[in-house]
C-alpha positions in Angstrom: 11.0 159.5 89.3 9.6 162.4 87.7 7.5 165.2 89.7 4.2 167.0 88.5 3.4 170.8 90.1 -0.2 171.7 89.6 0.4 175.5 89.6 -2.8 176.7 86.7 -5.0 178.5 89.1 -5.6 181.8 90.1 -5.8 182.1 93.6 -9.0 184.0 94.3 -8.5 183.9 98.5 -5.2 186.0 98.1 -7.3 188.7 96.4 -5.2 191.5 94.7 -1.9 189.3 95.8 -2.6 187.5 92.7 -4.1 190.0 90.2 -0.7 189.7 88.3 0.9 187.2 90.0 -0.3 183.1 89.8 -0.2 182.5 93.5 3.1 179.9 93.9 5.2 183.1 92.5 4.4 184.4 96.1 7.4 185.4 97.9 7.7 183.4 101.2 11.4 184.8 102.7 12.8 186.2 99.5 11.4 183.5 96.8 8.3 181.9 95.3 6.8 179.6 96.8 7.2 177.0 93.8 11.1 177.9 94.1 10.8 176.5 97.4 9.1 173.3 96.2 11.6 172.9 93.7 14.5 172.8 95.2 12.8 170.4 97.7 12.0 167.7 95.0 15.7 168.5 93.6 16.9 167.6 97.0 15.2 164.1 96.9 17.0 163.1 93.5 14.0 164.7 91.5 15.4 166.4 88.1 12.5 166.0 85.9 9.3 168.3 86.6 6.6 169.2 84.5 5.1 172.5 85.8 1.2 172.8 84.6 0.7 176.5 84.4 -2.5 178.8 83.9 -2.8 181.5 85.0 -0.1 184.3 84.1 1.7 181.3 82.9 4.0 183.2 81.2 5.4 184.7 84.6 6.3 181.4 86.0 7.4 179.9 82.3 9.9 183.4 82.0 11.0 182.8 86.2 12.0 179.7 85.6 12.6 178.5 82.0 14.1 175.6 81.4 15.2 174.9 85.1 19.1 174.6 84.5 19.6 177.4 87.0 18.4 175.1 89.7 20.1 171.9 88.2 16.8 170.6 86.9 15.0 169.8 83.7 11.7 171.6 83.4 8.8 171.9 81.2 5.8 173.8 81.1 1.9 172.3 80.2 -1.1 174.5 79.9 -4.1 173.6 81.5 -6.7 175.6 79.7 -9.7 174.8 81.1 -9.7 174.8 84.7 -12.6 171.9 86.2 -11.3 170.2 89.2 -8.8 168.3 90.6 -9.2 165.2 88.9 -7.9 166.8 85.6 -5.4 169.1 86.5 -2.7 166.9 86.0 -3.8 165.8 82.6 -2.2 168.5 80.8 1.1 166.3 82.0 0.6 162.8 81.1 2.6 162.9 77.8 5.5 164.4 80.2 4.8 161.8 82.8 4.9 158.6 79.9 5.3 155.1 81.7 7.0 156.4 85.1 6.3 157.1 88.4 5.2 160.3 89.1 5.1 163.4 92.6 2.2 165.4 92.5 2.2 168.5 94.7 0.2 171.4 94.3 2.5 174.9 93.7 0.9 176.4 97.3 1.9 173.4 99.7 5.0 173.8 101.7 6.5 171.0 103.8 10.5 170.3 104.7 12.1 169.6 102.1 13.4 166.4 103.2 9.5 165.0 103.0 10.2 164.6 99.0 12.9 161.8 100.1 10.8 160.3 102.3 7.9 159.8 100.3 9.8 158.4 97.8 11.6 155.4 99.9 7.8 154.9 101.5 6.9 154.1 97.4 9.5 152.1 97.2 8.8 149.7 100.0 6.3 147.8 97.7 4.4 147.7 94.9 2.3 150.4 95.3 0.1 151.9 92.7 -0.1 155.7 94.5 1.0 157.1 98.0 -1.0 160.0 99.5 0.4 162.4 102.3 -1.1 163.0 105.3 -1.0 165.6 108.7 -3.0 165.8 111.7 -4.5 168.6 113.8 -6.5 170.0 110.0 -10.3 170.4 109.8 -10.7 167.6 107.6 -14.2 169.3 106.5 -12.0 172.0 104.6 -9.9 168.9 102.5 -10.2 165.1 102.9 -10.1 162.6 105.8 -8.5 159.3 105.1 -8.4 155.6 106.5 -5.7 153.3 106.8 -5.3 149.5 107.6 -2.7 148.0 110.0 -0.1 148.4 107.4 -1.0 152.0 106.9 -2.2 151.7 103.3 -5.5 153.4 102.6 -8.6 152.1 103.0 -11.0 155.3 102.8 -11.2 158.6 101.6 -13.8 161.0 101.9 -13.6 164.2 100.7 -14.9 166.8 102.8 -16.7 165.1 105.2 -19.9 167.3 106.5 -20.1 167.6 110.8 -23.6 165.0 110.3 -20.7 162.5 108.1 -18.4 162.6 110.6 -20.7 162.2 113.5 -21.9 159.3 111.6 -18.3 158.0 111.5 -17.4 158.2 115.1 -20.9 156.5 115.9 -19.9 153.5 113.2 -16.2 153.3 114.9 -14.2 154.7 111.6 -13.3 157.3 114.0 -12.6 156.6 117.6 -11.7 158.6 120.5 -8.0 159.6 120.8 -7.1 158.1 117.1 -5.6 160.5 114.9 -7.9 162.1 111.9 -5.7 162.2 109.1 -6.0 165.1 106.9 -4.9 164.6 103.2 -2.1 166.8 102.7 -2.2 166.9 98.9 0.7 165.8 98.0 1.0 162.0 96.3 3.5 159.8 94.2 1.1 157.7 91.6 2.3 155.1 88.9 0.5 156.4 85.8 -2.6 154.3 85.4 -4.1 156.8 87.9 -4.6 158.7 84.7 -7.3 156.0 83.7 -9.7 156.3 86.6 -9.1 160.7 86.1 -10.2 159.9 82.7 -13.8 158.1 83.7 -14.2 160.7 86.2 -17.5 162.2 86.7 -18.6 165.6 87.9 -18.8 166.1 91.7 -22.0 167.6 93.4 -19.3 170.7 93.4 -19.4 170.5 89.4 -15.9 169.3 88.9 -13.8 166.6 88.7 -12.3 165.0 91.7 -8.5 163.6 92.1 -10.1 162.5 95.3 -12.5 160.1 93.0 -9.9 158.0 91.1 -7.7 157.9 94.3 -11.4 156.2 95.9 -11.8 154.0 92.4 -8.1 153.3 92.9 -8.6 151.8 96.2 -12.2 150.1 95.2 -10.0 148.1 92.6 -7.5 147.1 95.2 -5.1 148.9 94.3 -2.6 149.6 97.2 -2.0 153.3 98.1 0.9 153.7 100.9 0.5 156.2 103.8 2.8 159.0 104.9 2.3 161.4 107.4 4.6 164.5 107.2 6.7 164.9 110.0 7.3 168.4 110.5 5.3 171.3 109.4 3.0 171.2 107.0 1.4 174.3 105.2 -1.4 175.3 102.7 -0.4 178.6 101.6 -4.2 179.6 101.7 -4.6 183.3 101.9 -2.4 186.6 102.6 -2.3 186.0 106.4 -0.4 182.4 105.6 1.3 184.1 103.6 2.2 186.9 106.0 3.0 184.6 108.7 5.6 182.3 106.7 7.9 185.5 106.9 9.1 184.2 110.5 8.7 181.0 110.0 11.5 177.9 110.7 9.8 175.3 108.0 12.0 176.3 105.2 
């Protein structure tokens, strides 16, 4: 299995953290944040990762080079144009060829073991994608997601509004004392989830959804596997995140 690390954009919420810096070469206890992820998906039996890059690429591309410090094989793609989600990985497809593929963003930090674990959850079937999941998130801030009795996905709705989720609880999608998963933004696909990103269609937000294909995925019956994260999960999000990680037992 190789691994994918969306790590193109700037950052904006950190403010002048990232005027020089793209945001996963933030230092959380003495090393970026992608050097964290890294040596997470090399713990899992990961070696080959394709790191998209963007902004200040050339900091992580000089950091990092071609990954033998860390015992891993890395390449760099350029995403150019920055439009949404559902095209970030794109720059990475000719990397990613005919196998199964990790996505993570380069701002998501989880134990490290959670790599390994995704992986055997794929391999317990024939599953076209797996998507991570936490609890205890607002969900109108990312995505809430559905599963059946087998824990494969069902639904997906990308930041459901307070009237959508009312609406939910009064249809019985969402029940009282039932978890409301959270997607956690980190997935294993097989690469024909590059043909639904390529029909995408612009969201009401003006950009392309990975949340989309995952929902075309699933309206084609495709199975996605579920996995929540056990442990902590965190969205490096702005400088008090950041500042808080300092102390913190997840890594």
């Amino acid at each position: 299995m190789k691994a994918v690390i969306l790590a193109a954009g700037k950052g904006t919420r950190m403010k002048s953290l990232t005027d020089a810096l793209p945001k996963p070469m933030l230092r959380v206890q003495g090393k970026p944040i992608l050097e964290h992820i890294l040596e997470g998906l090399r713990s899992a039996g990961i070696q080959q990762v394709c790191v998209v890059t963007g902004w200040h690429a050339e900091v992580i591309e000089n950091h990092f080079g071609n990954g033998a410090r860390w015992g891993l094989d890395i390449r760099f793609a350029r995403q150019t144009v920055q439009d949404g989600t559902g095209r970030a990985a794109n720059p990475a497809r000719a990397f990613v060829g005919s196998d199964p593929f990790l996505l993570t963003y380069g701002d998501i930090l989880v134990p490290p073991e959670t790599y390994a674990q995704m992986r055997r959850r794929f391999d317990e079937a024939d599953f076209a994608g797996l998507v991570t999941v936490t609890r205890g998130e607002d969900v109108t801030l990312g995505g809430i997601n559905f599963f059946d009795h087998a824990f494969c996905l069902t639904r997906l709705i990308e930041k459901p509004s307070p009237s959508q989720l009312a609406e939910l609880r009064s249809q019985g999608w969402l029940k009282p004392g039932d978890p409301v998963w959270y997607n956690a933004g980190i997935y294993i696909f097989q690469p024909l989830v590059f043909e639904y990103t390529a029909r995408l269609e612009k969201s009401p937000r003006g950009e392309y959804e990975l949340t989309d294909a995952i929902i075309g995925m699933v309206t084609d019956h495709r199975r996605i596997a579920g996995l929540e994260i056990a442990g902590r999960w965190v969205d490096v999000r702005n400088p008090e995140v950041l500042a808080a990680l300092e102390n913190d037992s997840i890594l």
